[in-house]
C-alpha angles and dihedrals in degrees: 000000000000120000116273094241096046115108124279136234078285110049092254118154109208098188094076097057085047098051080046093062097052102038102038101014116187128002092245090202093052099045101043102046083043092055092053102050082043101048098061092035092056090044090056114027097046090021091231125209123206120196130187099005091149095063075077121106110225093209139029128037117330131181125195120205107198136169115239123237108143137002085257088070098092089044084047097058098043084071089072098056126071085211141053111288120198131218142182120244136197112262102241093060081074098056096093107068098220092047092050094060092043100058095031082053088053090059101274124141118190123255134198104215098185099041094059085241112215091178091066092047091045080055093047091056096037083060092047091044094059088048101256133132123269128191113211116183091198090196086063110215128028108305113196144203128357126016131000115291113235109266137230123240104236083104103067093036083061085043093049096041100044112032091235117162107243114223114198108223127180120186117195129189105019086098090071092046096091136059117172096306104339125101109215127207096246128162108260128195142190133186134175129183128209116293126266125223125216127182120255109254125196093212124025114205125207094245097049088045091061094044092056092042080058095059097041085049090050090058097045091051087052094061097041090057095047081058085055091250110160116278111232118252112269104230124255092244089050097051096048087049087064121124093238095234082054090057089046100052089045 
């Protein structure tokens, strides 16, 4: 397996976009006349609704746990914060030059899914470190449509190594914006929840990253099904291990 910052298929190096995100950051001109054509676009257009928002910190370190429907997700959640918010991106999306700068300008950094990149998750609490926001998306790649996908646990390791409050964050409809080229006018929503608070903790096992990936996933459900997303199935053992008194009331 090759290292996660060797070049691509397309020559790409990821560590300087890396190395971009933590010593420049943002292009403060880009992202903020960008967030204001696309606020009221998106307002009006989706008519997007925006719940919770003031559950958000306007200072100090901040991660967002969000489920994944549609490449419009990150864009969509920036909307919530009053601040740059940061978010890993496939790497692919870095092999044209002028896209690459783009996104890495908007706040993106490059990610190797099938490598289990630790690059991209030193950048992500180097970011966090420095008291910054940072967008996970725990199921790792889109997920659509129906329920939430199963997540990994590279959120709750960030959560357990920097401290960093965790905010839960479920996006629905974005995923029915797009057909082929065509952006269509569809209802969005976004909701957060209050943020969770783990321990720091010196060395994150395995088994305590997914525990607390299962709180922040809870959360998270829970917004999504105050939105009315689809519940996931309960499994057919769990279901037979029920007390009876327990089936009936559900």
């Amino acid at each position: 397996m090759a290292p996660a910052d060797a070049p691509g298929a397309g020559g790409t190096d990821l560590s300087g976009f890396r190395e971009r995100s933590l010593s420049r950051g943002v292009n403060p001109i880009l992202y903020w006349a960008l967030r204001a054509i696309l606020l009221p676009f998106f307002v009006v257009y989706f008519r997007m609704q925006r719940i919770g928002r003031e559950h958000l910190p306007r200072r100090g370190p901040l991660l967002l746990a969000s489920n994944h429907r549609s490449f419009m997700d990150p864009f969509v959640i920036g909307m919530l914060v009053r601040r740059p918010v940061y978010y890993m991106a496939k790497r692919e999306l870095f092999e044209k030059r002028w896209q690459a700068w783009a996104l890495n300008a908007l706040g993106a950094f490059p990610v190797d899914r099938g490598a289990g990149d630790s690059a991209a998750m030193e950048t992500a609490r180097a970011i966090l470190e420095r008291g910054d926001c940072v967008v996970v998306f725990p199921e790792g790649t889109r997920v659509r449509p129906g329920p939430l996908g199963e997540p990994r646990r590279g959120v709750g390791r960030l959560a357990l190594e920097t401290g960093a409050p965790v905010a839960p964050v479920a996006v629905i409809g974005t995923e029915a914006v797009r057909r082929g080229w065509r952006i269509r006018p569809r209802k969005v929503r976004v909701r957060v929840g209050r943020p969770l608070t783990f321990p720091t903790v010196e060395r994150c096992s395995p088994a305590l990253a997914s525990a607390v990936t299962e709180r922040i996933w809870a959360c998270v459900s829970l917004q999504w099904e105050w939105l009315g997303g689809a519940k996931a199935p309960v499994p057919q053992t769990l279901e037979r291990g029920r007390p009876r008194e327990i089936s009936r009331a559900a």
